[in-house]
Structure formats: C-alpha cells, structure tokens
PQR file with spaces between the fields and no chain letter, atoms N, CA, C, O and H, PARSE charges and radii, in Angstrom:
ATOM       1  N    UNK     1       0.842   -1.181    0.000 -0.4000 1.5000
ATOM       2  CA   UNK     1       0.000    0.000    0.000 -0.0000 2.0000
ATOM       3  C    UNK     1       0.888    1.246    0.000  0.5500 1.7000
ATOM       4  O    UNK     1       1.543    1.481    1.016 -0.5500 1.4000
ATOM       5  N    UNK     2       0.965    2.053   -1.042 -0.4000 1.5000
ATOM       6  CA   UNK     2       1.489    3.313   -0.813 -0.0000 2.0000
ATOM       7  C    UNK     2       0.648    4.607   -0.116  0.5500 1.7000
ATOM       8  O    UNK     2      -0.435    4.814   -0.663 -0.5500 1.4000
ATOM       9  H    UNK     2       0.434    1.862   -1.868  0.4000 1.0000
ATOM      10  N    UNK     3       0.888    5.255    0.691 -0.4000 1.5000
ATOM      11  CA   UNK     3       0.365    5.932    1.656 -0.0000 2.0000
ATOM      12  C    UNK     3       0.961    6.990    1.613  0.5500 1.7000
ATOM      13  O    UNK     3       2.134    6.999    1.985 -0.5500 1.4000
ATOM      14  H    UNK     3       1.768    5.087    1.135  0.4000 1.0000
ATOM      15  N    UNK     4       0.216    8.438    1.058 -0.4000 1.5000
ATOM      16  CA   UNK     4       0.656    9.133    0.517 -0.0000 2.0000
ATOM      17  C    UNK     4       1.653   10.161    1.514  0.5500 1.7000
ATOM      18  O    UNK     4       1.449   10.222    2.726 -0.5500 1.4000
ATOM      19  H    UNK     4      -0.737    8.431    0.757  0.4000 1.0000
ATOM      20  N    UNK     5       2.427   10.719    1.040 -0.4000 1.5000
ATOM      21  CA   UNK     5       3.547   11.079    1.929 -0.0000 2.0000
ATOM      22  C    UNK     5       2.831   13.033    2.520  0.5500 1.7000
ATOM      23  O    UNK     5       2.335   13.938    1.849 -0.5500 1.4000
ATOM      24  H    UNK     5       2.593   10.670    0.055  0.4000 1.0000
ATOM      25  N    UNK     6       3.054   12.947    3.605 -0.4000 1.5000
ATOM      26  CA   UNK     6       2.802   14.395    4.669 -0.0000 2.0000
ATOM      27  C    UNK     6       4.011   15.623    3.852  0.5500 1.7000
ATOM      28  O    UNK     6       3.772   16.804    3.600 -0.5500 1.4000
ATOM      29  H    UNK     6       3.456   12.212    4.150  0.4000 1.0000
ATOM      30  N    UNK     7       5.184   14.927    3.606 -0.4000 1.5000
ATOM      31  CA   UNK     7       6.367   15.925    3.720 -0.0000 2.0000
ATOM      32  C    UNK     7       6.769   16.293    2.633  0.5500 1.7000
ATOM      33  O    UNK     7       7.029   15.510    1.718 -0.5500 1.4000
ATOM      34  H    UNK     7       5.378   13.968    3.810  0.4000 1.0000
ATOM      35  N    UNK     8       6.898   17.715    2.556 -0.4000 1.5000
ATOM      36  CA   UNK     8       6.993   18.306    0.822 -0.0000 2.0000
ATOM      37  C    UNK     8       7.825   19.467    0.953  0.5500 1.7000
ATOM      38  O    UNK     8       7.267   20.451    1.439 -0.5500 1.4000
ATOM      39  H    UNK     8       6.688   18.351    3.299  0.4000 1.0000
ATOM      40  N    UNK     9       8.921   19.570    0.660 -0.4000 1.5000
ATOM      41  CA   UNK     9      10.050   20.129   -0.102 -0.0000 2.0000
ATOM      42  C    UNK     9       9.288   21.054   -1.198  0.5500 1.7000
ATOM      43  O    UNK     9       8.391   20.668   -1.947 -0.5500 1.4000
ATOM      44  H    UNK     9       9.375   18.771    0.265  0.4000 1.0000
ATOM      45  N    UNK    10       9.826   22.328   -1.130 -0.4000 1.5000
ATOM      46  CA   UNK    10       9.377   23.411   -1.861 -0.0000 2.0000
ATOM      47  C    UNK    10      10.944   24.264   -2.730  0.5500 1.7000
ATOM      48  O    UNK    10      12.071   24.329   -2.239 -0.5500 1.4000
ATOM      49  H    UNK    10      10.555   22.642   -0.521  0.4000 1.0000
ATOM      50  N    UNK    11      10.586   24.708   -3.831 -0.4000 1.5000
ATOM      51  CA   UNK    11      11.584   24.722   -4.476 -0.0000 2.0000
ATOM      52  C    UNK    11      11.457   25.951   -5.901  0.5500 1.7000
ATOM      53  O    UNK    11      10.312   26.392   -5.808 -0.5500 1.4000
ATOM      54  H    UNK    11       9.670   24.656   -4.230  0.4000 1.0000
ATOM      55  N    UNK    12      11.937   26.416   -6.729 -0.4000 1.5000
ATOM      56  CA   UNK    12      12.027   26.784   -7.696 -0.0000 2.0000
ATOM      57  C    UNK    12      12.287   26.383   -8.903  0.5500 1.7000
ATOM      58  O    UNK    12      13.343   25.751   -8.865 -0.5500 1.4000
ATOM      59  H    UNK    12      12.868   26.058   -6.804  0.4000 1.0000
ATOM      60  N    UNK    13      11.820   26.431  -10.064 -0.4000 1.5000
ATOM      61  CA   UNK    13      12.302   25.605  -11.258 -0.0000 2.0000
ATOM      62  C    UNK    13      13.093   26.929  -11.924  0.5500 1.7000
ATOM      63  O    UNK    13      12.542   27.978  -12.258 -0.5500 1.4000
ATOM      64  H    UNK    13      10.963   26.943  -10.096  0.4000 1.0000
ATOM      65  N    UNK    14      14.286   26.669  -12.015 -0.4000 1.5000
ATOM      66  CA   UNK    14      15.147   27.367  -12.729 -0.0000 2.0000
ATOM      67  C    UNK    14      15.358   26.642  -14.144  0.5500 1.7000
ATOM      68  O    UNK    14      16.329   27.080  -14.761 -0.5500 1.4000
ATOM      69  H    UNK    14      14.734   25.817  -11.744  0.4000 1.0000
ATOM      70  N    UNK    15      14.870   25.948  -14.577 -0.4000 1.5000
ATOM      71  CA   UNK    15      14.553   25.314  -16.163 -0.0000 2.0000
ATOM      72  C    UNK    15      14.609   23.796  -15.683  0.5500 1.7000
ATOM      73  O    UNK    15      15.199   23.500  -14.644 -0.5500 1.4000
ATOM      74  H    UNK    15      14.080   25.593  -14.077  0.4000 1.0000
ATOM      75  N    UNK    16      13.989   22.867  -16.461 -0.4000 1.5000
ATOM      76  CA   UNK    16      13.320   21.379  -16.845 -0.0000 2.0000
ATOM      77  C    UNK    16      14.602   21.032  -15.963  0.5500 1.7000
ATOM      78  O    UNK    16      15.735   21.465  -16.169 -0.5500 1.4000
ATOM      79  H    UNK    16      13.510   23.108  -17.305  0.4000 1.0000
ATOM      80  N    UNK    17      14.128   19.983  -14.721 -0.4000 1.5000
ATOM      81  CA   UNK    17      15.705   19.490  -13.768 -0.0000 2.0000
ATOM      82  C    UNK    17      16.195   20.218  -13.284  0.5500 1.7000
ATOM      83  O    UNK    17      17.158   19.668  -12.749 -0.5500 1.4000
ATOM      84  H    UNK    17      13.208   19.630  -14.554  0.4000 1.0000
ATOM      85  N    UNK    18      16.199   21.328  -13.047 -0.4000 1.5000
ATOM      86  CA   UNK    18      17.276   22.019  -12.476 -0.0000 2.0000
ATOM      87  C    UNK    18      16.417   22.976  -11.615  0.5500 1.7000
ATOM      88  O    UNK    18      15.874   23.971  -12.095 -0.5500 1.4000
ATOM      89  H    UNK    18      15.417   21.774  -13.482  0.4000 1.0000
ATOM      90  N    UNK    19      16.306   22.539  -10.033 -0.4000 1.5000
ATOM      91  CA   UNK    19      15.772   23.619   -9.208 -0.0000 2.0000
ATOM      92  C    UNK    19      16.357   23.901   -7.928  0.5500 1.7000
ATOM      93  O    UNK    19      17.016   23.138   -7.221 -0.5500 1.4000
ATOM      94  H    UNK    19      16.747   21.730   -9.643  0.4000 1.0000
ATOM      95  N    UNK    20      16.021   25.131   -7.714 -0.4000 1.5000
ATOM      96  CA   UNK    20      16.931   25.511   -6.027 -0.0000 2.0000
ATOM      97  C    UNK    20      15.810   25.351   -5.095  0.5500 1.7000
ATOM      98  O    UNK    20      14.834   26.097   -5.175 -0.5500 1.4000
ATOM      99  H    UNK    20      15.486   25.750   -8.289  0.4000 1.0000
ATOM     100  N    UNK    21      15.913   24.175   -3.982 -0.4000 1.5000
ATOM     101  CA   UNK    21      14.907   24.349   -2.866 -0.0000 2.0000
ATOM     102  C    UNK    21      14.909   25.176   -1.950  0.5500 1.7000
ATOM     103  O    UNK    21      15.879   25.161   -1.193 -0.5500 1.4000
ATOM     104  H    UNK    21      16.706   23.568   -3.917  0.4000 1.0000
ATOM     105  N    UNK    22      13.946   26.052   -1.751 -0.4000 1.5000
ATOM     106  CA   UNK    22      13.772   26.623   -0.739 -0.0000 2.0000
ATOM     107  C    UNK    22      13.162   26.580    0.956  0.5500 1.7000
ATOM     108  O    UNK    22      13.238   27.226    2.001 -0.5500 1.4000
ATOM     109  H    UNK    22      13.158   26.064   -2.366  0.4000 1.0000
ATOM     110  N    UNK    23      12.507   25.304    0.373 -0.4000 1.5000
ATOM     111  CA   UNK    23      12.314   25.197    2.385 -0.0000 2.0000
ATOM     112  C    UNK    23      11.689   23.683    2.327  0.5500 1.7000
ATOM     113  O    UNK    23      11.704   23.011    1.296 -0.5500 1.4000
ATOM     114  H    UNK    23      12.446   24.779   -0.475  0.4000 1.0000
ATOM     115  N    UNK    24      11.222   23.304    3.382 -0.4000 1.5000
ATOM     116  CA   UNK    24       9.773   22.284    3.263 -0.0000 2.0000
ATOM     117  C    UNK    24       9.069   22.198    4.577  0.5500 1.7000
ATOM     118  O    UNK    24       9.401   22.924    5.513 -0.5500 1.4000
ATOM     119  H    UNK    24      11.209   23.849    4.219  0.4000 1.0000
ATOM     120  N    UNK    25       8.054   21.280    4.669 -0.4000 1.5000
ATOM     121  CA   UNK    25       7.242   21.312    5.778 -0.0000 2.0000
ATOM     122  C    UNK    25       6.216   19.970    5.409  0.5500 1.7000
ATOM     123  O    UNK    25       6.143   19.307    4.375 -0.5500 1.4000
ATOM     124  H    UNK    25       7.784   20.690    3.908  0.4000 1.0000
ATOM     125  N    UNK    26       5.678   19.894    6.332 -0.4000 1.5000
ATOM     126  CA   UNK    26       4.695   18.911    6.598 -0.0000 2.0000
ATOM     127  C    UNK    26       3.311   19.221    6.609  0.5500 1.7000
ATOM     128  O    UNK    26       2.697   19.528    7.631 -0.5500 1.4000
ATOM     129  H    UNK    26       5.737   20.433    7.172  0.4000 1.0000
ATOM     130  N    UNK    27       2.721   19.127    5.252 -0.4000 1.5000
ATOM     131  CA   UNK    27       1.515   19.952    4.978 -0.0000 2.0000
ATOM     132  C    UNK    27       0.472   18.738    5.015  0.5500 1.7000
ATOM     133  O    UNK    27       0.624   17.641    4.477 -0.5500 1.4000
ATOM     134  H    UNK    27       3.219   18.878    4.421  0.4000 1.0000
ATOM     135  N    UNK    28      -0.727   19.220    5.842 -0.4000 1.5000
ATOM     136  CA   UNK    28      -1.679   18.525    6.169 -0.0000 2.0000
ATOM     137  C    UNK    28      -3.087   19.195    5.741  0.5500 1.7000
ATOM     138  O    UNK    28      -4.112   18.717    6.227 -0.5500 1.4000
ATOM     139  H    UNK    28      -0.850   20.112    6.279  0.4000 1.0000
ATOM     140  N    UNK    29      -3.168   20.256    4.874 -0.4000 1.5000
ATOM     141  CA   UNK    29      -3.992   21.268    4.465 -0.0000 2.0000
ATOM     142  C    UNK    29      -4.079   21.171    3.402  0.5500 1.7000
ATOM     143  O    UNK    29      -2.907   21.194    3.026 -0.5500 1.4000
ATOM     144  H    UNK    29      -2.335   20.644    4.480  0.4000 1.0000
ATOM     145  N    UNK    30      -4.766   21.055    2.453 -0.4000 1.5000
ATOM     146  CA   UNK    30      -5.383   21.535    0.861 -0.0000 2.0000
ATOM     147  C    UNK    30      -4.354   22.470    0.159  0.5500 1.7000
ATOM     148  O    UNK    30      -3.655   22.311   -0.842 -0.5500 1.4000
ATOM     149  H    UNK    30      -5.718   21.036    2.759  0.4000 1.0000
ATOM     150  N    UNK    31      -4.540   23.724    1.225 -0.4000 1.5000
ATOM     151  CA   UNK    31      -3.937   24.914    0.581 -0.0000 2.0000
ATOM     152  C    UNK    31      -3.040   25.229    1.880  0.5500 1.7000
ATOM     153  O    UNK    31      -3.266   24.997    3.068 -0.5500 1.4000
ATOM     154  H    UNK    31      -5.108   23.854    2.038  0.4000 1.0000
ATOM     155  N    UNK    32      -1.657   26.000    1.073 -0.4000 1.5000
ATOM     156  CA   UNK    32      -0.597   26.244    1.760 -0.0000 2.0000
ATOM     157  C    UNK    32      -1.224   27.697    2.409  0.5500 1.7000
ATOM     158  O    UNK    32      -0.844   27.980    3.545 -0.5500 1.4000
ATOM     159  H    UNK    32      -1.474   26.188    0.108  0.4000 1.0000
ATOM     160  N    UNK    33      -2.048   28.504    1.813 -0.4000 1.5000
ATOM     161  CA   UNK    33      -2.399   29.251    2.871 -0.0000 2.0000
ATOM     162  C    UNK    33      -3.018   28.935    4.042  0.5500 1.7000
ATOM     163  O    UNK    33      -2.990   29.750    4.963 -0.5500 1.4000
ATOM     164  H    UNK    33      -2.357   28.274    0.890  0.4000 1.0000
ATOM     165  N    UNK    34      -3.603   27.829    4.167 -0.4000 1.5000
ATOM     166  CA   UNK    34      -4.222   27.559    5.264 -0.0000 2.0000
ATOM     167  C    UNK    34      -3.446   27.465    6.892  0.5500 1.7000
ATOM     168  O    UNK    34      -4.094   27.621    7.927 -0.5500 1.4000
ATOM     169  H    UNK    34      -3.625   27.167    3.418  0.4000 1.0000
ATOM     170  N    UNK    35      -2.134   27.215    6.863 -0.4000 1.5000
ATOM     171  CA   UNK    35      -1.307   27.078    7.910 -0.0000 2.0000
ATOM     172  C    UNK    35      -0.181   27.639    8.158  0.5500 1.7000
ATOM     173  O    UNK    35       0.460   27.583    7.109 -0.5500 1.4000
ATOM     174  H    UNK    35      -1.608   27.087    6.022  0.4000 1.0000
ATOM     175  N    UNK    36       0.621   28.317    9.221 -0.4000 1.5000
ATOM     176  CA   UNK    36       0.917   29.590    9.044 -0.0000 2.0000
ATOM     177  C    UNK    36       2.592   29.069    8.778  0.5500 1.7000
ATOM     178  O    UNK    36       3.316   29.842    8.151 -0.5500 1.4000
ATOM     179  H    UNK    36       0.100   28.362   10.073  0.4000 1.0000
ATOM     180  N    UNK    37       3.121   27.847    9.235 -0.4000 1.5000
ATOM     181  CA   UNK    37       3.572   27.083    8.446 -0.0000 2.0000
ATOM     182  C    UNK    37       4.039   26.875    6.726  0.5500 1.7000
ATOM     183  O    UNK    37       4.903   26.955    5.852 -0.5500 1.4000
ATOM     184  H    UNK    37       2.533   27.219    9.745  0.4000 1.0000
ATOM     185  N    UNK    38       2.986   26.623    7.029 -0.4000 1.5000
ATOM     186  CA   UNK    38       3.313   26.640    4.938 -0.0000 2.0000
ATOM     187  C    UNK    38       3.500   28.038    4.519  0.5500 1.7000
ATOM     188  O    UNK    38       4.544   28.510    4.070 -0.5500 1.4000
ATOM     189  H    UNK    38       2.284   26.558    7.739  0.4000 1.0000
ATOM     190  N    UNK    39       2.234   28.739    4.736 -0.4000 1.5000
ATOM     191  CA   UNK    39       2.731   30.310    4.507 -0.0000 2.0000
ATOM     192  C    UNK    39       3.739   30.559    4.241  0.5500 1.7000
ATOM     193  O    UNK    39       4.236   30.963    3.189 -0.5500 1.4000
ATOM     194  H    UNK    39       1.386   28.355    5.101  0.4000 1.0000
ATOM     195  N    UNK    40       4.397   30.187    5.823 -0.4000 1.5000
ATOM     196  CA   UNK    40       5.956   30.811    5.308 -0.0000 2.0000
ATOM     197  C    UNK    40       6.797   30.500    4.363  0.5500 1.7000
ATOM     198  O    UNK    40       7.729   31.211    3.987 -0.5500 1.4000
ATOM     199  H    UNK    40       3.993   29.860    6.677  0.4000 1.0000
ATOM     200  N    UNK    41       6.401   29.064    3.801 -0.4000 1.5000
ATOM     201  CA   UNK    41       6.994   28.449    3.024 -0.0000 2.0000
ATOM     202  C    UNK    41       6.988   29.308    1.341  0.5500 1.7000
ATOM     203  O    UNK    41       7.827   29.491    0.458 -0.5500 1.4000
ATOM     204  H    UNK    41       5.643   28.487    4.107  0.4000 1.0000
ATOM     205  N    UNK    42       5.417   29.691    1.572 -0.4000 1.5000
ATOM     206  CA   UNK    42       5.299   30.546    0.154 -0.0000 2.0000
ATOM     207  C    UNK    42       6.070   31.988    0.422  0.5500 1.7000
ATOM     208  O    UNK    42       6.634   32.657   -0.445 -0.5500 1.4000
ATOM     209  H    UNK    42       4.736   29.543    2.289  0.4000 1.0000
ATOM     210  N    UNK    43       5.976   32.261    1.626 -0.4000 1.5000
ATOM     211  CA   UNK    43       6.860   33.754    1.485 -0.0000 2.0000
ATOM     212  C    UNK    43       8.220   33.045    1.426  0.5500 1.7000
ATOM     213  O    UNK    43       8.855   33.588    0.522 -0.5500 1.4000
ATOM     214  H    UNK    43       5.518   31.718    2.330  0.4000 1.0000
ATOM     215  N    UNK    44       8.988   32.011    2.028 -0.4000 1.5000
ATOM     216  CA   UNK    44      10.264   32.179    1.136 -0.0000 2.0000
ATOM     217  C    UNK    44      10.640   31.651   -0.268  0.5500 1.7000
ATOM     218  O    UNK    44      11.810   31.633   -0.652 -0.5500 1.4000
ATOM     219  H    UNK    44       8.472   31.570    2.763  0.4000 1.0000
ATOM     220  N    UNK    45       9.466   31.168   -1.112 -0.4000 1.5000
ATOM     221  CA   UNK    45       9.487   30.880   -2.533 -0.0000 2.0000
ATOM     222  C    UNK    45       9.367   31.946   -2.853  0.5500 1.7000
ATOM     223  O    UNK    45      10.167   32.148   -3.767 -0.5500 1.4000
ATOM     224  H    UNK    45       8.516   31.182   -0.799  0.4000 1.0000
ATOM     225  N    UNK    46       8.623   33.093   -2.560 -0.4000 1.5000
ATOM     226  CA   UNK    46       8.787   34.790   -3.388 -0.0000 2.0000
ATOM     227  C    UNK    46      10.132   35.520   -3.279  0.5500 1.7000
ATOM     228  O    UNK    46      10.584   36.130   -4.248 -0.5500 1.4000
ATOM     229  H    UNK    46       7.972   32.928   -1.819  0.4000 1.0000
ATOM     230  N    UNK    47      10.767   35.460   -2.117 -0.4000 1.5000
ATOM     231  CA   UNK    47      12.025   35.662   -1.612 -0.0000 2.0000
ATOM     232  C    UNK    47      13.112   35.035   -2.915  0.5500 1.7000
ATOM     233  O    UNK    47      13.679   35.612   -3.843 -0.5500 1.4000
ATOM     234  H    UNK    47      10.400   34.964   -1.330  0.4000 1.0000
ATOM     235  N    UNK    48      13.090   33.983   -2.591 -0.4000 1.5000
ATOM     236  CA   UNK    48      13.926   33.427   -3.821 -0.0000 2.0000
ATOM     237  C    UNK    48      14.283   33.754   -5.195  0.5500 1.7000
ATOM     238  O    UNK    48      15.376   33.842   -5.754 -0.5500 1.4000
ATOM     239  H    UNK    48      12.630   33.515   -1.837  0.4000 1.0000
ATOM     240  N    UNK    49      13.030   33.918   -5.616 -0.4000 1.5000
ATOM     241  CA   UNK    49      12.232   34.186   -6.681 -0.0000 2.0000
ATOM     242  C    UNK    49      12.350   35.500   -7.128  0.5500 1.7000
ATOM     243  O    UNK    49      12.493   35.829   -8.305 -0.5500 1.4000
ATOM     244  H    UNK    49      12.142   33.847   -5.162  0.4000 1.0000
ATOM     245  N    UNK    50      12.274   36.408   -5.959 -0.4000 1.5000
ATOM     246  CA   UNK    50      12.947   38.011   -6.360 -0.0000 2.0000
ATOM     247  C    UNK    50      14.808   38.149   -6.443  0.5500 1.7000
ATOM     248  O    UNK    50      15.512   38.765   -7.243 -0.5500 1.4000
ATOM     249  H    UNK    50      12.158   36.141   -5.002  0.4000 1.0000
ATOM     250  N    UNK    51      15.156   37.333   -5.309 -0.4000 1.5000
ATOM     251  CA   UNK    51      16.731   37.092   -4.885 -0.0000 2.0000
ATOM     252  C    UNK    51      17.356   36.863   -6.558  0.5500 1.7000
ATOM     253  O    UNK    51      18.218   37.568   -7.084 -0.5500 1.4000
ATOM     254  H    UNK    51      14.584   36.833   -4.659  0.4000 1.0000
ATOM     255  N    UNK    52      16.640   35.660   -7.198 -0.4000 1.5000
ATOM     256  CA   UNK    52      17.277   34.829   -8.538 -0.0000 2.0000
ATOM     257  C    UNK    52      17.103   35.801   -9.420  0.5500 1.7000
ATOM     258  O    UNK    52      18.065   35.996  -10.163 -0.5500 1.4000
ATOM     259  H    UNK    52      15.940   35.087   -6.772  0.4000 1.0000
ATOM     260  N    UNK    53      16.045   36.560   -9.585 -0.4000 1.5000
ATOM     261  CA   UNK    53      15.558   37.668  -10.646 -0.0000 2.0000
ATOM     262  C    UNK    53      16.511   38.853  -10.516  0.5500 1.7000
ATOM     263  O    UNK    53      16.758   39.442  -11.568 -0.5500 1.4000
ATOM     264  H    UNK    53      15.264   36.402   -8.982  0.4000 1.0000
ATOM     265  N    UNK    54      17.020   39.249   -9.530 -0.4000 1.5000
ATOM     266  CA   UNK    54      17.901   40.538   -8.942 -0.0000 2.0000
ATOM     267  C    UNK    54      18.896   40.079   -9.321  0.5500 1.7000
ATOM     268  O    UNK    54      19.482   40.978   -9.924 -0.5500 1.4000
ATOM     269  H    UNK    54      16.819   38.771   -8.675  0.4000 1.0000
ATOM     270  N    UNK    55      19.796   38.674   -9.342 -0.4000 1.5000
ATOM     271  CA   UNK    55      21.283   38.329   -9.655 -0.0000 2.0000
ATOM     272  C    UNK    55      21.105   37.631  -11.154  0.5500 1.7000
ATOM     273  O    UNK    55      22.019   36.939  -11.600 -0.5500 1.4000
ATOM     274  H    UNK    55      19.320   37.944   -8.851  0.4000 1.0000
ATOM     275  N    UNK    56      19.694   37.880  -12.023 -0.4000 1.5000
ATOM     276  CA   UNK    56      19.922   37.193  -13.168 -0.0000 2.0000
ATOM     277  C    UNK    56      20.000   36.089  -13.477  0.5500 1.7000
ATOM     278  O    UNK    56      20.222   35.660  -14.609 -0.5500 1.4000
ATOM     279  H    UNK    56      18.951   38.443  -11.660  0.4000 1.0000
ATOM     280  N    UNK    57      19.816   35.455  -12.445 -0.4000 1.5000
ATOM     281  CA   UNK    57      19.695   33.773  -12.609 -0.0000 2.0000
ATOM     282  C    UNK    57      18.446   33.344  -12.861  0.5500 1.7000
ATOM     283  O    UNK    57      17.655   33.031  -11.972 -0.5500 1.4000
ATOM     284  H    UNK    57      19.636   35.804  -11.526  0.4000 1.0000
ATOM     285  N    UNK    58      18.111   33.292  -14.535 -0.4000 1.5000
ATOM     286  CA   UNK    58      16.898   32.516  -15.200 -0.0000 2.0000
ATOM     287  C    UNK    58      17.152   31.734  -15.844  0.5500 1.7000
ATOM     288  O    UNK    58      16.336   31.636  -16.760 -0.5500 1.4000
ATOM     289  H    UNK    58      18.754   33.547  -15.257  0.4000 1.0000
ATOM     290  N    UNK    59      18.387   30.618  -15.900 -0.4000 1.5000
ATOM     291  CA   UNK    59      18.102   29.238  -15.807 -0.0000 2.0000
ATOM     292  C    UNK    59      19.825   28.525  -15.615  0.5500 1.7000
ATOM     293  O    UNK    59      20.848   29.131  -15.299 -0.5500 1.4000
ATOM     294  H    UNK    59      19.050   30.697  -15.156  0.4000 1.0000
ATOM     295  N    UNK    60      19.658   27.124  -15.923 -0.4000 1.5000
ATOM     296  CA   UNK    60      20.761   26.608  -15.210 -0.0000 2.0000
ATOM     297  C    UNK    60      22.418   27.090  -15.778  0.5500 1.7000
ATOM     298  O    UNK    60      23.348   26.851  -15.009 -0.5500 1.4000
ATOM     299  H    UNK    60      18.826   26.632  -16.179  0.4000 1.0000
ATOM     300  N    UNK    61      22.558   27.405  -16.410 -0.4000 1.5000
ATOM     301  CA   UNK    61      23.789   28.404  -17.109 -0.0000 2.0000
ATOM     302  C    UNK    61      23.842   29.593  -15.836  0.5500 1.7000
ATOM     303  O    UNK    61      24.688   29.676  -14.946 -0.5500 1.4000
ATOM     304  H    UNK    61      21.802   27.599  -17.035  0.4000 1.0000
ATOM     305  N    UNK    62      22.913   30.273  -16.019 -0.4000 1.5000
ATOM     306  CA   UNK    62      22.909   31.272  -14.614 -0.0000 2.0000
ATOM     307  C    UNK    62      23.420   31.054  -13.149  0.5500 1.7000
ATOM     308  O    UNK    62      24.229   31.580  -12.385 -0.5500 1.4000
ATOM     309  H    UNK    62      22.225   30.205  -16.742  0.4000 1.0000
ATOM     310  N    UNK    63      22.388   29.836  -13.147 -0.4000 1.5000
ATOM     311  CA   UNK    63      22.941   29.354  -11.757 -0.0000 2.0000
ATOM     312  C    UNK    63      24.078   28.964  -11.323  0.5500 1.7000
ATOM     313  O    UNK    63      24.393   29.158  -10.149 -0.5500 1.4000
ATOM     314  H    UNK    63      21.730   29.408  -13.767  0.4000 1.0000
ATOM     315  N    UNK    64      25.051   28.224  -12.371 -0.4000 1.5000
ATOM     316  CA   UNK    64      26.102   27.770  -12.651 -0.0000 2.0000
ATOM     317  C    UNK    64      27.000   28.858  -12.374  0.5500 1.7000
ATOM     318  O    UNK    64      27.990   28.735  -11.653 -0.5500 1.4000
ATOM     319  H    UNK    64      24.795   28.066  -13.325  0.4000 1.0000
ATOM     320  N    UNK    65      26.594   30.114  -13.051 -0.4000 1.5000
ATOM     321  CA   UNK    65      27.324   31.115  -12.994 -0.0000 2.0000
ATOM     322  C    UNK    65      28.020   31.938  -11.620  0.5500 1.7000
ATOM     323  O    UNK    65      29.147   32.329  -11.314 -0.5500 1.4000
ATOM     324  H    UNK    65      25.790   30.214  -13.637  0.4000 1.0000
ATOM     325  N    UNK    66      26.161   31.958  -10.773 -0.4000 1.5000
ATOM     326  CA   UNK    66      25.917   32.380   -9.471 -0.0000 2.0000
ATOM     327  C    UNK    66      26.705   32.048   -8.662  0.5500 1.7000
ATOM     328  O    UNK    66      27.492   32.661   -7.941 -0.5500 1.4000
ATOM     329  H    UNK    66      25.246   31.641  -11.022  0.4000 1.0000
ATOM     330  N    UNK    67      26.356   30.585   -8.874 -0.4000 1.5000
ATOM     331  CA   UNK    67      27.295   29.884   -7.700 -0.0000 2.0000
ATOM     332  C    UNK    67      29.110   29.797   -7.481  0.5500 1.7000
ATOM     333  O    UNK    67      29.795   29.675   -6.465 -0.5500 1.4000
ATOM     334  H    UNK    67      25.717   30.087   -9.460  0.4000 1.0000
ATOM     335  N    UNK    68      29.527   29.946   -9.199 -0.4000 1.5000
ATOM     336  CA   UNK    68      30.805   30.201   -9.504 -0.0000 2.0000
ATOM     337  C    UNK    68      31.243   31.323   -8.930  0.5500 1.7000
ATOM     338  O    UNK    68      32.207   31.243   -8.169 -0.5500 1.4000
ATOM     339  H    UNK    68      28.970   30.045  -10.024  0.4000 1.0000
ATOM     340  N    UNK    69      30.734   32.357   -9.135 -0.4000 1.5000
ATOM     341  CA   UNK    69      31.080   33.689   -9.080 -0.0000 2.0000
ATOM     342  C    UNK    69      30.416   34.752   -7.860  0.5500 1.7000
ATOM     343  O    UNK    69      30.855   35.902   -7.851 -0.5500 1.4000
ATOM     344  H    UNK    69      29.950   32.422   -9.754  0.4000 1.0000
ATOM     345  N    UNK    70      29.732   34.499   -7.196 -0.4000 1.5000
ATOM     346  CA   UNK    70      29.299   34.825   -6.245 -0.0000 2.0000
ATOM     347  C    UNK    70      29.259   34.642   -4.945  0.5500 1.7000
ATOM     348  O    UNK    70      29.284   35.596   -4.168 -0.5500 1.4000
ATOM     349  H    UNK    70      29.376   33.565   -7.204  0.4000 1.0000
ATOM     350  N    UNK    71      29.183   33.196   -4.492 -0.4000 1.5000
ATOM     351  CA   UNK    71      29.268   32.652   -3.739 -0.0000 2.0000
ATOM     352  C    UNK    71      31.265   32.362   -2.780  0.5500 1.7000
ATOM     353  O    UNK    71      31.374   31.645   -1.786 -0.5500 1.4000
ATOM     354  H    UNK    71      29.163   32.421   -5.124  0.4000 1.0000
C-alpha cells in the first residue's frame, strides 16, 4: 500500500531538472495558505524568486554562474 507522503520540499524551477529548494514542511492542508507554516513556506518561494531575478539567474547556465562567481 502506498500511503501518501505528509512531507513536501518546496523549491524553484530554474529550467526542466534544475531547481533551487527553498524550504519544506509537513503539509496537512489543501492549501498552503491555510497554515501559518506553509505560509511561510510561500513567502520564502517569493524571496527566492525576487533574490534569482535581482542576480539574473533565469536558468541553469545562470545558476552555474551564481554559484561560480558569487558565492
């Protein structure tokens, strides 16, 4: 019996395979707004999401780059 899994990893798709995770949690709700929990989870996917857009990183060449040169 597979029994569907509670725990979910949240993340960004920076192109097909290639994503940066940003958090996870144990969602027991429909909707991630529903728990203040997940919430946060969506405020740090916007975070990210502005962070990657500000350093130009829109897809895995970028990231490659980021991480080369920035980090």
């Amino acid at each position: 019996m597979n029994a569907p899994s509670w725990l979910r990893l949240y993340g960004l798709r920076v192109e097909k395979g290639v994503y940066v995770i940003t958090g996870g949690a144990i969602k027991l709700t429909h909707k991630m707004e529903e728990r203040a929990h997940t919430m946060e989870e969506l405020i740090k996917l916007e975070k990210g999401r502005n962070f990657l857009m500000k350093e130009n990183v829109f897809d895995g060449d970028g990231l490659v780059d980021f991480i080369e040169f920035q980090l």
